[in-house]
N, C-alpha and C positions, 0 to 999 in steps of 0.2 A: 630777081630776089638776090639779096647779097646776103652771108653768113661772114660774120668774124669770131674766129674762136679769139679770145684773148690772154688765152691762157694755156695754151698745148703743153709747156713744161710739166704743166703740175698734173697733167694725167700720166702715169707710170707705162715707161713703155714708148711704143711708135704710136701716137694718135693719127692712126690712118684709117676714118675716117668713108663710107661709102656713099656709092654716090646718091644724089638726091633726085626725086620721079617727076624733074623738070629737065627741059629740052635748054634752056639758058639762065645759068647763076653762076653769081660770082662766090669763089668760098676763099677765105683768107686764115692762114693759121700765124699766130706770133705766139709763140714762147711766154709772153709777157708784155704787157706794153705800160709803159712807164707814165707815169701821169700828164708827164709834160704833150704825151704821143697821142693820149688818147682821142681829143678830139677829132683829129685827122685820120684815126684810125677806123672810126665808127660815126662818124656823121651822117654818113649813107649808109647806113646797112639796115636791113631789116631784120636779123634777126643775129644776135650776140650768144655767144657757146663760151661757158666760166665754169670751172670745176674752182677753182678757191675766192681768184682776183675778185675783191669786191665789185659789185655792182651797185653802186649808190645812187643817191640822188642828183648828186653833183656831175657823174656819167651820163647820165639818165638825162640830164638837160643839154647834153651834147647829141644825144643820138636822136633826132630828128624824123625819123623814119622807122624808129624801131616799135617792131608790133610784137615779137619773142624774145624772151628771155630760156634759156636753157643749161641746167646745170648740170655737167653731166658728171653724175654723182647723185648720190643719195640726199646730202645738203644743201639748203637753203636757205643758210643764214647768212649768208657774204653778199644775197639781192634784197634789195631794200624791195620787197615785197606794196609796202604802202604804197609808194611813189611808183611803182608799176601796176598798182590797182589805179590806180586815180585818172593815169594817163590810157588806162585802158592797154595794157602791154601784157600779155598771157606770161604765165613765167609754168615752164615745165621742168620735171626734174626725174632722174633716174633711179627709180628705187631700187633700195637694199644694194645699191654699189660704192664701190671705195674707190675716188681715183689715184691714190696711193697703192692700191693692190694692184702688180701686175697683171693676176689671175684675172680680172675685172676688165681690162682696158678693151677686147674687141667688145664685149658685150655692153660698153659704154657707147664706142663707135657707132655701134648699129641702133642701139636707143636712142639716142641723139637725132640720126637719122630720122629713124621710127618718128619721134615728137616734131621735126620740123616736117616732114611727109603728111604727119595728120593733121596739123595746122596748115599747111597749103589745102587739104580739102575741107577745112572747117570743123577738124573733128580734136577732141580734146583727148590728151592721150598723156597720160601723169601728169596731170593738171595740178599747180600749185595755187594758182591766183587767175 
């Protein structure tokens, strides 16, 4: 399983992030990734971690393999929700957190976790779509 956050600046703080209750994954953090970057940055992943960076449809035809979407934040208006329903891509999201709030950011970490842990066993776990 591969994770890309693509957005680690905009959660306040150090996004770090624990580990996941698999024996081999790849986790990738960027700051940001610029449009021109994205394709190569998510063409393999299976599952994409955004607290702002949109996630649109035009991402969304890039990423090949992606079965999660994960906001880690309370918002989910920056994931184009339709075009992840359609394609059958789960989108979870972190409630009642601000990734602007420092106070917030491990217990972002660990929900994040949490939602790709109960998607690897099938289990829906702040389920947006």
């Amino acid at each position: 399983m591969n994770v890309v956050v693509i957005d680690a600046a905009n959660i306040a703080g150090e996004a770090d992030f624990p580990m996941l209750n698999l024996k081999r994954y790849g986790w990738e953090q960027y700051p940001g990734v610029p449009e021109e970057k994205v394709e190569e940055t998510i063409w393999r992943c299976d599952v994409i971690v955004s607290a702002l960076q949109p996630v649109d449809r035009a991402m969304l035809d890039k990423a090949y393999k992606l079965r999660l979407i994960v906001a880690a934040g309370d918002a989910t208006d920056h994931i184009d929700k339709v075009t992840a329903a359609e394609r059958g891509i789960q989108v979870s999201h972190v409630p009642r957190r601000d990734p602007a709030n420092p106070a917030d950011n491990g217990k972002i970490c660990r929900e994040v976790v949490s939602a790709i842990n109960a998607f690897i066993k099938g289990e829906d776990y702040h389920r947006v779509v």
